[in-house]
C-alpha positions as CSV (number, residue, x, y, z in Angstrom):
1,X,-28.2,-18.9,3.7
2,X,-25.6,-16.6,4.1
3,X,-23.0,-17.1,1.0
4,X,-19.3,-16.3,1.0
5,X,-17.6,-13.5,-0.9
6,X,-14.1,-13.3,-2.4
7,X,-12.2,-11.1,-4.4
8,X,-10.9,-13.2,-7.3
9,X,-9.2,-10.5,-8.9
10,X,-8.1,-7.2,-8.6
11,X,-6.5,-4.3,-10.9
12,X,-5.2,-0.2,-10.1
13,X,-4.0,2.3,-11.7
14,X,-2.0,5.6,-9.3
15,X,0.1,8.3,-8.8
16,X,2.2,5.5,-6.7
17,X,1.8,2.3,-9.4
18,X,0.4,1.4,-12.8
19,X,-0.5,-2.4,-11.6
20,X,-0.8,-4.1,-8.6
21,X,2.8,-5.3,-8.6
22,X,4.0,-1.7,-8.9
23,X,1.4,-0.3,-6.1
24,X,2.4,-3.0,-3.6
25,X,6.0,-2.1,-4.3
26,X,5.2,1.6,-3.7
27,X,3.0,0.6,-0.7
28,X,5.6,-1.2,0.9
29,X,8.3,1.4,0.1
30,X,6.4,4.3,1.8
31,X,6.6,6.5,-1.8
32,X,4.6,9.4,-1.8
33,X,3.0,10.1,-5.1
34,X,2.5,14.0,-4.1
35,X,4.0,16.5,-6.6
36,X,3.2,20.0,-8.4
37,X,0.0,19.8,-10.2
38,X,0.8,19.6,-14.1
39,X,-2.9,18.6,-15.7
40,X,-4.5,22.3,-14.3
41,X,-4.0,24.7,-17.4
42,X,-5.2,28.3,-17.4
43,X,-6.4,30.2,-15.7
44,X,-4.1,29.4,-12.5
45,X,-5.8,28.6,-9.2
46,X,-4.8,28.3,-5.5
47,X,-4.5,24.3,-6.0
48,X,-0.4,23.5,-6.7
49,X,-0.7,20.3,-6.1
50,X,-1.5,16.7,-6.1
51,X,-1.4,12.8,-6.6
52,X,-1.7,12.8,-10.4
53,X,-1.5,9.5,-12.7
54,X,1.3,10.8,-14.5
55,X,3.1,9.4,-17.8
56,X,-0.3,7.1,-19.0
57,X,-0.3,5.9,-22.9
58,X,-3.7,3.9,-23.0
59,X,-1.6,2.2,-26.1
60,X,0.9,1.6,-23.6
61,X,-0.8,0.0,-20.8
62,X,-2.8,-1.5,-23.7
63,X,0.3,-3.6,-24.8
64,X,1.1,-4.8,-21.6
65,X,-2.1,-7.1,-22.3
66,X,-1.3,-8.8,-25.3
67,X,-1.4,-12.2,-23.9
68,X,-5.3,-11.9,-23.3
69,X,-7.9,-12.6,-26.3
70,X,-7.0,-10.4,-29.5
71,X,-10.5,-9.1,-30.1
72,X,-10.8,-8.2,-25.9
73,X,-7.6,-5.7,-26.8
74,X,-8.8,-4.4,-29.7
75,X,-12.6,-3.7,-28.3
76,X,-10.8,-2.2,-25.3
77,X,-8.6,0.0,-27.7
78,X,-11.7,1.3,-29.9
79,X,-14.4,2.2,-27.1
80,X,-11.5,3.8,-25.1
81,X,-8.9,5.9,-27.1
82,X,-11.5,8.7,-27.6
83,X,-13.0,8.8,-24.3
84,X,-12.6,10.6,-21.5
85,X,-9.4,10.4,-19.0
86,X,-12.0,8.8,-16.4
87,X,-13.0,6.1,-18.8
88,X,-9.5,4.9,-20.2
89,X,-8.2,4.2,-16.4
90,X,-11.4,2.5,-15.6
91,X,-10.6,0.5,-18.9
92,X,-7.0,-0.7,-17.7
93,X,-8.1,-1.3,-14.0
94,X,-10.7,-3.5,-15.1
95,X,-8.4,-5.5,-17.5
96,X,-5.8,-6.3,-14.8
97,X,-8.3,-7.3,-12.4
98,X,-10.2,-9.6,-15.2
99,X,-7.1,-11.1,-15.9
100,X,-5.7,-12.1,-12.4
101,X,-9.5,-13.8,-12.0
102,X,-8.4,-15.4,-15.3
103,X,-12.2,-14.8,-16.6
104,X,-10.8,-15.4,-20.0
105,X,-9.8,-18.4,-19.1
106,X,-12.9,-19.5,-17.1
107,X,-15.3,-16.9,-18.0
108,X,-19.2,-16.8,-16.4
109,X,-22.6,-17.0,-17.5
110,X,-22.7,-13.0,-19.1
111,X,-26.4,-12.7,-17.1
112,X,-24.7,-13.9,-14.4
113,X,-22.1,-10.8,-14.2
114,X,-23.3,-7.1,-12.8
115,X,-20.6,-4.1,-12.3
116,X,-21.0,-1.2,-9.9
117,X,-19.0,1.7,-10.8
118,X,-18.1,4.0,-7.7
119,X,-18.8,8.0,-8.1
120,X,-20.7,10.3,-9.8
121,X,-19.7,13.5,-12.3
122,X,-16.7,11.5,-13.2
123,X,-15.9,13.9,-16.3
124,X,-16.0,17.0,-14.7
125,X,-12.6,17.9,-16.8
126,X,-13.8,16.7,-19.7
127,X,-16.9,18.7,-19.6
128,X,-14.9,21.5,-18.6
129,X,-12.2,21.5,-21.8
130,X,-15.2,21.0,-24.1
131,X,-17.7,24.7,-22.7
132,X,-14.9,26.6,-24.5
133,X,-15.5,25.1,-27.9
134,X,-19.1,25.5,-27.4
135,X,-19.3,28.9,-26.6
136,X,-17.5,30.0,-29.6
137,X,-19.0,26.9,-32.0
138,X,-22.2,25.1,-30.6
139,X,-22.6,23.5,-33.8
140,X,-19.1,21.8,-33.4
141,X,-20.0,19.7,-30.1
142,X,-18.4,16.0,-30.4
143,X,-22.2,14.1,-31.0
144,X,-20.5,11.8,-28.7
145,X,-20.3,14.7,-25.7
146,X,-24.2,13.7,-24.4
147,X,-22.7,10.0,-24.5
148,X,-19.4,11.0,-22.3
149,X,-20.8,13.7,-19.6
150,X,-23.3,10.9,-18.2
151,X,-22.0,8.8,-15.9
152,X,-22.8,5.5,-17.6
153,X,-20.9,5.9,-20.2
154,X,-18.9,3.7,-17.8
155,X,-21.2,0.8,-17.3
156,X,-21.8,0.6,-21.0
157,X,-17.9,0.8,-22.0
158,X,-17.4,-2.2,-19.5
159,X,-20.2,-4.0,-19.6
160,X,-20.0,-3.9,-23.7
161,X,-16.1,-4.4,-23.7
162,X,-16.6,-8.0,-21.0
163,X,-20.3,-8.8,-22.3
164,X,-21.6,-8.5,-18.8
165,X,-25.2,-8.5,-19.0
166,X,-26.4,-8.9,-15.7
167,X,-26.9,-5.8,-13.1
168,X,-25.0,-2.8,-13.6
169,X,-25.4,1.0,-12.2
170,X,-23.6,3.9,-10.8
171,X,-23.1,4.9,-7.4
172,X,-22.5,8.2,-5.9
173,X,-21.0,8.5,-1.9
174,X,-19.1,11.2,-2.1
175,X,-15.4,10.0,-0.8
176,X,-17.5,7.0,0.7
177,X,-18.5,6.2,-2.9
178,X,-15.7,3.5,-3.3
179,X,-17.1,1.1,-0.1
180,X,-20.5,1.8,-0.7
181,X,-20.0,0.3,-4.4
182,X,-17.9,-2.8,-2.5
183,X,-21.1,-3.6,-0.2
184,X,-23.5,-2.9,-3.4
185,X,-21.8,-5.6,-5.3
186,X,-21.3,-7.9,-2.1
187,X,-25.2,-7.7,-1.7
188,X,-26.1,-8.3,-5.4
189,X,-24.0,-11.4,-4.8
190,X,-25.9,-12.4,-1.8
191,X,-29.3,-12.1,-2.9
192,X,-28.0,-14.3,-5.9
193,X,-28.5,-11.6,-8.2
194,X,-25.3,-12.1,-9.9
195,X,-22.8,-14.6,-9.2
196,X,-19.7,-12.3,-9.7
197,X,-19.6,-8.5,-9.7
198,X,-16.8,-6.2,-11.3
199,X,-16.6,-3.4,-8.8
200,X,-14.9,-0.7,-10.2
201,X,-14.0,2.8,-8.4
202,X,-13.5,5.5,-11.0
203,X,-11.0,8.4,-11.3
204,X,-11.9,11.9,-10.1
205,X,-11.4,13.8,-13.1
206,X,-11.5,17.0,-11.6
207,X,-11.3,20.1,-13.1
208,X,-9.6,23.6,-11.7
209,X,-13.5,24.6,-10.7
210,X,-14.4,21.4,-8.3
211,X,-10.0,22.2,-7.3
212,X,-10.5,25.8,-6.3
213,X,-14.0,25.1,-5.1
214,X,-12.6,22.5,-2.5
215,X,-9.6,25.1,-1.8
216,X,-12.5,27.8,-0.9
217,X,-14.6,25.5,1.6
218,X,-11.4,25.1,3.1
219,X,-11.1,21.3,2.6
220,X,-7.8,21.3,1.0
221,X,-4.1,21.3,2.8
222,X,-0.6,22.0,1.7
223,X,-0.5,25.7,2.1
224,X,2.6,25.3,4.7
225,X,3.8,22.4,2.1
226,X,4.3,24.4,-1.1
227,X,7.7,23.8,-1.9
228,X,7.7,20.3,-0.1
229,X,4.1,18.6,-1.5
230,X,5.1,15.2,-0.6
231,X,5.1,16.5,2.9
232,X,2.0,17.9,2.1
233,X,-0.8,15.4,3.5
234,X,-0.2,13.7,6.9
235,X,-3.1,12.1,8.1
236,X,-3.5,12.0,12.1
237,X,-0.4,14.3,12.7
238,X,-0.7,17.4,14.5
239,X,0.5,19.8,11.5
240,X,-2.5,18.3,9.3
241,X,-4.1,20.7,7.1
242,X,-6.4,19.2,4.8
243,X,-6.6,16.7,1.8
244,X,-4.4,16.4,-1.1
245,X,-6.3,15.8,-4.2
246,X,-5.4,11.9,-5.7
247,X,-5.9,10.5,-8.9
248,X,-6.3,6.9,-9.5
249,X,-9.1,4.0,-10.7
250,X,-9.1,0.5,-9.0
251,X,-11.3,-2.6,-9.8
252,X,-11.7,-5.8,-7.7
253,X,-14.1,-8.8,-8.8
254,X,-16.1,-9.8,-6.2
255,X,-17.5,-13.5,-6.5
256,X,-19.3,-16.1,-4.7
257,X,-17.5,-19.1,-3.0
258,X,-19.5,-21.1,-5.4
259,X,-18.2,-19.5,-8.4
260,X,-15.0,-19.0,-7.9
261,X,-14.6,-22.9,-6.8
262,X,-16.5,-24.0,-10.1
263,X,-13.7,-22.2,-12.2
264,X,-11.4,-23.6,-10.3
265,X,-10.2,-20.1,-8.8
266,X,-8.7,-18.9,-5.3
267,X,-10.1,-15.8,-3.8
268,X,-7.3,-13.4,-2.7
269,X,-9.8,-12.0,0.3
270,X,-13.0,-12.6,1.8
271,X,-15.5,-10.2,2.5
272,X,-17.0,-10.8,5.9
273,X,-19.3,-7.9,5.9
274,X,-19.8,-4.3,5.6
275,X,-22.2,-1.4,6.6
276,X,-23.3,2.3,5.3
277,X,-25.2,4.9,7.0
278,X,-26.2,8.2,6.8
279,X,-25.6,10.9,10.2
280,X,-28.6,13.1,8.3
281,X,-26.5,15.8,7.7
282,X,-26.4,17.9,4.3
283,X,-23.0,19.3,5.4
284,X,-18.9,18.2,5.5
285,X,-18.4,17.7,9.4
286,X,-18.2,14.3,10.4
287,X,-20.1,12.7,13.1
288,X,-18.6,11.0,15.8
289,X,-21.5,9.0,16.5
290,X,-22.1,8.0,12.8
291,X,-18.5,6.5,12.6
292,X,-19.1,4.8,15.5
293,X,-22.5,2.9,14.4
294,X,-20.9,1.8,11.3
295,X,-17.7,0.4,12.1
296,X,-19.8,-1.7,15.1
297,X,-23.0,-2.4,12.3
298,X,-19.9,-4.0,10.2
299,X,-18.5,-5.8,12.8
300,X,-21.5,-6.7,13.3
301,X,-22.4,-8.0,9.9
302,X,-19.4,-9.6,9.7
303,X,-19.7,-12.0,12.8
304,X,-16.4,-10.5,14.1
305,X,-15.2,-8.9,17.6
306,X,-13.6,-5.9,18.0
307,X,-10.5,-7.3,19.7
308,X,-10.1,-9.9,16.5
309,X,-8.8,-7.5,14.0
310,X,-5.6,-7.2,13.2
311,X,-5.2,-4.1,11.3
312,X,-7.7,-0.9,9.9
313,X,-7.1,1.0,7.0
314,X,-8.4,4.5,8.5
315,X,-10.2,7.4,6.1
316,X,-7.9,9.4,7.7
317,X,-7.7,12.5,5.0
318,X,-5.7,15.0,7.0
319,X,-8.3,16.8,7.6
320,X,-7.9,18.6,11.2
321,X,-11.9,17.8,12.2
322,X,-11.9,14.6,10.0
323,X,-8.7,13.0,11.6
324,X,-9.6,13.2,15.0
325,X,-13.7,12.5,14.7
326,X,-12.5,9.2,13.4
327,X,-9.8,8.7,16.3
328,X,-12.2,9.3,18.5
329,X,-14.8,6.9,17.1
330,X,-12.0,4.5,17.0
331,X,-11.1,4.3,20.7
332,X,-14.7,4.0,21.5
333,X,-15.0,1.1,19.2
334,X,-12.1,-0.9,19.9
335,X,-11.0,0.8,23.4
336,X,-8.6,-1.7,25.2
337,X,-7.7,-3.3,21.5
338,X,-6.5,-0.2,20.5
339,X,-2.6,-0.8,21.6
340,X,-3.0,-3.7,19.4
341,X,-4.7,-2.3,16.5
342,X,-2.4,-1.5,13.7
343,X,-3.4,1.6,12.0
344,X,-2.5,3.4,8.8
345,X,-4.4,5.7,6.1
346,X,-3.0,5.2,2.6
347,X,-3.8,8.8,1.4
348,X,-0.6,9.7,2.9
349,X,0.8,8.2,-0.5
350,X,-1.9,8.5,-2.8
351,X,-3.4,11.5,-1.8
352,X,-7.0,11.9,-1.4
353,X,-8.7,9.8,-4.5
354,X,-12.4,10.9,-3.6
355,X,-14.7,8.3,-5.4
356,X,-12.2,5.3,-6.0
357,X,-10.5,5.7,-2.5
358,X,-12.4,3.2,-0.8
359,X,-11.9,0.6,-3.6
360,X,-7.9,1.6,-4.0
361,X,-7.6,1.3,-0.5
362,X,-9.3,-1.8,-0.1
363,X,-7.0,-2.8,-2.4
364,X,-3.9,-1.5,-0.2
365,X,-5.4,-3.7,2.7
366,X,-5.7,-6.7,1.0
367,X,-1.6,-6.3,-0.3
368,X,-0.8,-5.9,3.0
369,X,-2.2,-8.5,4.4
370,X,-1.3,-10.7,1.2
371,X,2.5,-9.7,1.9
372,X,2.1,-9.7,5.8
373,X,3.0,-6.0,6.4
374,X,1.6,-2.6,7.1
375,X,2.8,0.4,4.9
376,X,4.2,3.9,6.8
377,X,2.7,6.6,8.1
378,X,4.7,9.4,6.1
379,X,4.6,12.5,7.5
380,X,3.0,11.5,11.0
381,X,6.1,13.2,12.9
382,X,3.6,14.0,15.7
383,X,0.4,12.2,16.3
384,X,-2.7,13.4,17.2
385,X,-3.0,10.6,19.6
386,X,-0.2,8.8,21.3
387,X,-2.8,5.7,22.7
388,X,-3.0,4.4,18.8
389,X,-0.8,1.6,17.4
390,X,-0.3,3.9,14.1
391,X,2.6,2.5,11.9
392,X,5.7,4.4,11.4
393,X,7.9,6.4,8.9
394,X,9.0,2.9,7.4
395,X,6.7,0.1,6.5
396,X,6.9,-3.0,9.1
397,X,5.9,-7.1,9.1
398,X,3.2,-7.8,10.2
399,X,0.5,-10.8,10.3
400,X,-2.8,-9.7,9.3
401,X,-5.6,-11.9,9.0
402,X,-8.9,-9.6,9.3
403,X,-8.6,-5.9,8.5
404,X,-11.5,-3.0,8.4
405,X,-11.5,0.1,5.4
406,X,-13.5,3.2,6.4
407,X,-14.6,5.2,4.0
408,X,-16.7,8.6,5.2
409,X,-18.3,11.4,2.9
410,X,-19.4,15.0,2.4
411,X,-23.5,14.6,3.2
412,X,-22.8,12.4,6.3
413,X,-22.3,9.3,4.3
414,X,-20.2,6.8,6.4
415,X,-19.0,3.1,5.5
416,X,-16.9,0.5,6.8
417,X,-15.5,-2.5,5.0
418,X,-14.1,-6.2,6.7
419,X,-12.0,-7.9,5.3
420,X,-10.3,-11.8,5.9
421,X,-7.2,-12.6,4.8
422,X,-7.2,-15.2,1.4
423,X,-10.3,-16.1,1.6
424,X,-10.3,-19.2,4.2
């Protein structure tokens, strides 16, 4: 039997908003989180800019959570404060979004909890401040550094700090890494694995090496932009360049209909279905065809017509190649819909966040559809294709009740998300 699956909770942390509260505001507000790089250090590369966090004090954000059990604070302030930036954000994310499913108020079974963590070489800046010090003093490593370079040192921080002792691994998509984590944990859930799943997409910590390495493939925009980065990335316009590196971590618990109505929870969103397939491709150019197969394989899975949604959250990177493969895939899927299809990409605020961009931007689609609106198009002055119903410069009301997230990847990884509207 196939089993419902809401999101009781939810948590973020980006350039745009430390919280939920503060990313809806953003969202709604159109505000671009683009600026001049700050974190990049010596020696200076061709990357300027980019989406960064900005002004984070773990104690800070700590505080803010003072109301939840004593011992969960101080746990999350000891496995954290030394660890890398990646870790700390996945730390806060995961508190808000434990706290708004009020699992310390009605926790589960811990061997009935699992956690998916979204990407893979999450401390690429960590590792890359600490070769310095070994080159000069091997001796002087951190012992903790073999801990901290593996990926999961996230699944043990989290599953330690909440006592979840069910399922729990790593997942690596590329920029698809952040859906195909959602439909991981919405699949442990149905095969009544777990009855709850923290899903949490983890913060790019790149370092100026993967930054000028993405600049050299030629991924990367803003080189008309450099004294105006917020105009930098504009997804589906015709002056798009490339993507705008993002920072940010977001974390949504996924649970069963079961579970959440035994602790006496609401779900905030549903998820109807999902799909991810490969185009068997080794390369970065996307595949029309792929695209195509998975948003109808999710529609699919989700029971849903094309001409029922209300609104998709497109990858939409600003990408020249990228941006219109997917516009292309999108008319073929939803055809005469497609004057009624709001659509937006929410990288045109938060930049490009890589791993936790589908989770983040699950997120966004969920707000919107929580608030009944659809966030701007910054920067889409002229688009790529007039036929589209792509929101506009300012944000505008809107009733959404089912929405799709796409979420597409270097090594022809594609993914598509649905999504219903509280849960009912």
């Amino acid at each position: 039997m196939q089993r419902r699956i809401m999101i009781t909770g939810m948590g973020v942390i980006s350039a745009i908003g430390q919280n939920i509260p503060e990313y809806g505001q953003s969202l709604r507000a159109g505000r671009c989180g683009i600026g001049t790089l700050k974190s990049v250090g010596e020696p200076a590369i061709s990357v300027t800019m980019g989406a960064e966090i900005g002004n984070f004090s773990l104690e800070t954000r700590l505080q803010q959570y003072a109301f939840l059990p004593e011992a969960l604070i101080q746990n999350a302030q000891q496995y954290a404060r030394r660890s890398p930036y990646a870790i700390q954000t996945s730390v806060v994310s995961a508190l808000e979004a434990w706290e708004n499913a009020q699992l310390h108020e009605n926790p589960i079974s811990p061997e009935r909890l699992g956690i998916v963590i979204a990407g893979n070489n999450l401390s690429q800046h960590y590792q890359y401040d600490n070769y310095p010090k070994f080159q000069q003093t091997p001796e002087y490593l951190s012992p903790r550094y073999p801990l901290h370079f593996m990926d999961t040192d996230q699944v043990g921080t989290l599953s330690e700090l909440f006592h979840i002792q069910g399922e729990g691994f790593t997942v690596g998509g590329a920029s698809a890494s952040g859906n195909v984590a959602i439909i991981k944990g919405y699949q442990l859930i149905q095969l009544g694995i777990v009855d709850a799943c923290l899903v949490v997409g983890a913060l790019a910590d790149l370092s100026p090496m993967e930054l000028q390495g993405f600049y050299n493939l030629g991924a990367m925009g803003g080189k008309r932009f450099v004294d105006e980065p917020e105009k930098a990335c504009r997804p589906f316009d015709k002056d798009h360049e490339g993507f705008i590196y993002g920072q940010a971590s977001g974390c949504m618990i996924l649970e069963s209909k079961e579970s959440a109505a035994r602790r006496g929870v609401q779900g905030v969103a549903e998820i109807l279905g999902g799909a991810m397939i490969l185009d068997g491709n080794r390369l970065t150019n996307p595949s029309e065809a792929g695209e195509i197969r998975v948003m109808e394989l999710a529609l699919t899975q989700a029971q849903i017509k094309a001409n029922e949604l209300d609104y998709l959250n497109a990858h939409g990177t600003s990408s020249p190649l990228g941006d219109e493969t997917e516009i292309k895939a999108i008319r073929q899927v939803f055809q005469d819909h497609l004057s009624r299809l709001w659509i937006n990409s929410t990288k045109g605020l938060t930049g490009h966040c890589l791993y936790s961009a589908g989770v983040v931007e699950a997120i966004a689609s969920i707000i919107q559809m929580q608030e009944g609106f659809v966030h701007p198009n910054i920067n889409l002055d002229n688009p790529i294709d007039r036929a589209c119903l792509f929101s506009g410069s300012v944000s505008a009301p809107e009733k959404i009740e089912i929405a799709m997230s796409n979420s597409f990847g270097f090594g022809g990884i594609n993914s598509s998300i649905i999504l219903k509207k509280g849960g009912e």
